[in-house]
VMD Tcl script that draws the C-alpha trace (Angstrom):
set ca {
  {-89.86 -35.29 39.48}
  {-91.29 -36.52 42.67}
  {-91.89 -40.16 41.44}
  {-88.08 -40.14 40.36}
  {-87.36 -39.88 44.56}
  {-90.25 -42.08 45.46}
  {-89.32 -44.83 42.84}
  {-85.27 -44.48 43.84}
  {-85.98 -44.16 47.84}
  {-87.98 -47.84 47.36}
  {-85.07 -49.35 45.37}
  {-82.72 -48.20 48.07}
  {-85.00 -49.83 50.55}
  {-84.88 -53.02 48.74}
  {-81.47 -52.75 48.19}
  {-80.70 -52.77 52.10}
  {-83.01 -55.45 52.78}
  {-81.15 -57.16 50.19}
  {-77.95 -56.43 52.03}
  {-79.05 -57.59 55.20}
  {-80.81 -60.88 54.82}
  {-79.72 -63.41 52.30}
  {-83.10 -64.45 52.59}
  {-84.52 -61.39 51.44}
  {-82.18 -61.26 48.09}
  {-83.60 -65.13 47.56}
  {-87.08 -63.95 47.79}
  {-86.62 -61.37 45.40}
  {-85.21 -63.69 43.28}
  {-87.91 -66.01 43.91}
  {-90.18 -63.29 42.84}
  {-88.55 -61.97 39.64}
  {-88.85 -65.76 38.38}
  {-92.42 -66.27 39.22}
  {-93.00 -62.75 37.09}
  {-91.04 -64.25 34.36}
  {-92.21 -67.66 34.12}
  {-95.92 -65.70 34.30}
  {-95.31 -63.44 31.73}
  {-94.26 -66.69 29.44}
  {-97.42 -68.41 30.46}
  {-99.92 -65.82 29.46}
  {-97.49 -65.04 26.04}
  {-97.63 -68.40 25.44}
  {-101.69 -68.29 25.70}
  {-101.97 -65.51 23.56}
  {-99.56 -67.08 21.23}
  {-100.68 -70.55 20.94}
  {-104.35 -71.54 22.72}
  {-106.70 -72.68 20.07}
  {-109.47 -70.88 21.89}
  {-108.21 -67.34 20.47}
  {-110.04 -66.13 17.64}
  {-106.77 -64.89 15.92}
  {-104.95 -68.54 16.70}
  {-107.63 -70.14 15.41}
  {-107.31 -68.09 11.75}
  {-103.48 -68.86 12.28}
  {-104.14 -72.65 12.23}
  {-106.70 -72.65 9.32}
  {-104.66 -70.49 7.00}
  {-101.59 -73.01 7.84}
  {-103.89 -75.66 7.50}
  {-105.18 -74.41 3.79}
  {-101.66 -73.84 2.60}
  {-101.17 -77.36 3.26}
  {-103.95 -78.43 1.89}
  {-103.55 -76.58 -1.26}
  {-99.66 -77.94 -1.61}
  {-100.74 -81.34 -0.90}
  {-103.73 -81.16 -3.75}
  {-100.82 -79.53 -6.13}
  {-98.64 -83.07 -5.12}
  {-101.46 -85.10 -6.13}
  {-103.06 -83.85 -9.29}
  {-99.14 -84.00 -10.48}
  {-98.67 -87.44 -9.73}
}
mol new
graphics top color blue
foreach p $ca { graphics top sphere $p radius 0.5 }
foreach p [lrange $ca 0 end-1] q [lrange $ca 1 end] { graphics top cylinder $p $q radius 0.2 }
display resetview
């Protein structure tokens, strides 16, 4: 129960800084879009960099289906 008053006692804390300086509310701002464009960077690595061992089994089972439709398009021509 006590981290309920320590986490709502900070948030009022922001909240007034917020209040008081416009500049404050744009560097919170500023800091909930450097979070979020973070966040997309390292999903994006995890995701998509050829350098992860799962990506890489990604690309060569993509690459094999095509390979196998392609061979099926040419032994029926």
């Amino acid at each position: 129960m006590l981290y309920f008053y320590f986490w709502g006692f900070l948030l009022i804390i922001i909240v007034y800084f917020i209040v008081s300086d416009p500049g404050i509310g744009q560097l919170v701002y500023m800091f909930g879009r450097w979070l979020d464009i973070n966040f997309q960077k390292y999903k994006w690595m995890l995701l998509n960099d050829p350098r992860n061992p799962i990506v890489k089994w990604m690309i060569w089972r993509k690459s094999m289906k095509m390979a196998e439709k392609i061979r099926k398009e040419i032994e029926n021509k």
